[in-house]
C-alpha positions, 0 to 999 in steps of 0.5 A, spaced: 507 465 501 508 470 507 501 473 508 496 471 506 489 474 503 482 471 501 484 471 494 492 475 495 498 474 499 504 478 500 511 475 499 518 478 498 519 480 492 522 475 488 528 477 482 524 473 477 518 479 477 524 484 476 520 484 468 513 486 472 516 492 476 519 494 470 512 494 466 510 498 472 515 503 473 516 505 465 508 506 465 505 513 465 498 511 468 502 507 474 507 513 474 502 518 476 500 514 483 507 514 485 513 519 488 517 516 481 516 520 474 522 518 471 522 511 468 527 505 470 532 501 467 533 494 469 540 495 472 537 500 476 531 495 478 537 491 480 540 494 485 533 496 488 532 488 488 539 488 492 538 492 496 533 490 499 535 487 506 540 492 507 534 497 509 531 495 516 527 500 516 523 498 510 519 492 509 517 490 501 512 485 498 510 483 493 502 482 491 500 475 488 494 472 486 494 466 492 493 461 486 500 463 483 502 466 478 506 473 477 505 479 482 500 484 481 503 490 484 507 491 491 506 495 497 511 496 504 511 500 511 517 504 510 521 508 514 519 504 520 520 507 527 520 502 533 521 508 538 515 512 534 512 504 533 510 508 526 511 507 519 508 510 512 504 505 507 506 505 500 502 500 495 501 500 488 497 496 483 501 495 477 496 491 473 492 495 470 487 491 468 485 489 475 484 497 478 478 498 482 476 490 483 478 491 491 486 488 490 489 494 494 484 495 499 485 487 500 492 488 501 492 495 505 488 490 510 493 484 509 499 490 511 496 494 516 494 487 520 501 485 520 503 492 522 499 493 528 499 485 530 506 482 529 510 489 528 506 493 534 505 499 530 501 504 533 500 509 527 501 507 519 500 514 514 500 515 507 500 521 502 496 521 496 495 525 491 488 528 491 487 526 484 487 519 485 480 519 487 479 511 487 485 510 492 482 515 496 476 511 497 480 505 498 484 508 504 478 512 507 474 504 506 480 501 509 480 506 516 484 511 514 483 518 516 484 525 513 490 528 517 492 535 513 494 537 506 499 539 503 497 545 498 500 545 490 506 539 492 505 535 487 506 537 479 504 532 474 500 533 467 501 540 466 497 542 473 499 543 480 496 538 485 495 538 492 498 531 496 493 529 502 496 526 509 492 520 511 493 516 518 490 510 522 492 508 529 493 501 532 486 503 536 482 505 530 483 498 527 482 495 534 475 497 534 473 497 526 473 489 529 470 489 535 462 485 534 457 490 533 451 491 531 448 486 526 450 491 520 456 491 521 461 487 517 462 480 521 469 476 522 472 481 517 480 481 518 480 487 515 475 493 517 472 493 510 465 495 508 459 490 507 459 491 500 
């Protein structure tokens, strides 16, 4: 394992996963998360797996239970400027049995630690879609601010829907952690709520 969580750790993603990816990819409730609405096919996942090291500006892992098993999802820092020292968080949970029980929030946290302190990133973004209430929280829970909206961006389900853009800098992380008062999270490696 590359990284490593509580309960998670981020790898690079394997071929053998290539079945869980084409699960998630060609599953509408996933889909309406993600920039993609058409569904995959195996050769096309493929050459996406191939590819992967031919695009430095991209870093993509692999979510997995730490006591193994298949992947749960996938997140990355895209389009990574070193000059900008920025990058744009992308994540998804593709099992679908484990939404809501705070596997993304543990990985954007895992991400976002490596970013600022191994990649030196200043600034990591996002964009959701403002329908996806339950990521929001869990950006807005991991530090991400609220940075501006794009209005009627995102067409799904019959509906027009605005896309939100979320950010958090390297200074923000660094004082989520300093010690503070004794009400505040202790120790966490990730700025997480007490609850």
């Amino acid at each position: 394992m590359f990284l490593k969580g509580e309960r998670i750790g981020l790898r690079h993603p394997q071929k053998e996963s290539i079945d869980s990816y084409l699960a998630w990819m060609n599953d509408l409730d996933v889909l309406q998360y993600l920039v993609r609405v058409r569904p995959m096919g195996r050769q096309e996942e493929e050459e996406w797996f191939a590819n992967l090291s031919k695009r430095p500006d991209d870093l993509v892992f692999e979510i997995v239970p730490l006591e193994g098993g298949l992947p749960i999802g996938s997140c990355g820092l895209h389009r990574i400027s070193s000059s900008n020292r920025s990058a744009e968080l992308g994540i998804v949970i593709g099992d679908k049995s484990l939404w809501g029980k705070g596997y993304g929030r543990e990985a954007m946290g895992i991400l976002c630690r490596y970013g600022f302190d191994v990649l030196n990133l200043n600034r990591i973004g996002l964009n959701v879609y403002e329908y996806n209430s339950r990521g929001i929280r869990c950006y807005e829970r991991v530090g991400f601010k609220h940075e501006g909206r794009r209005r009627a961006a995102r067409f799904w389900n019959g509906k027009y829907w605005d896309i939100l853009e979320m950010g958090l800098l390297e200074s923000e992380w660094r004082s989520a952690r300093e010690p503070g008062p004794p009400d505040r999270c202790q120790d966490s490696p990730t700025p997480l709520s007490c609850s």
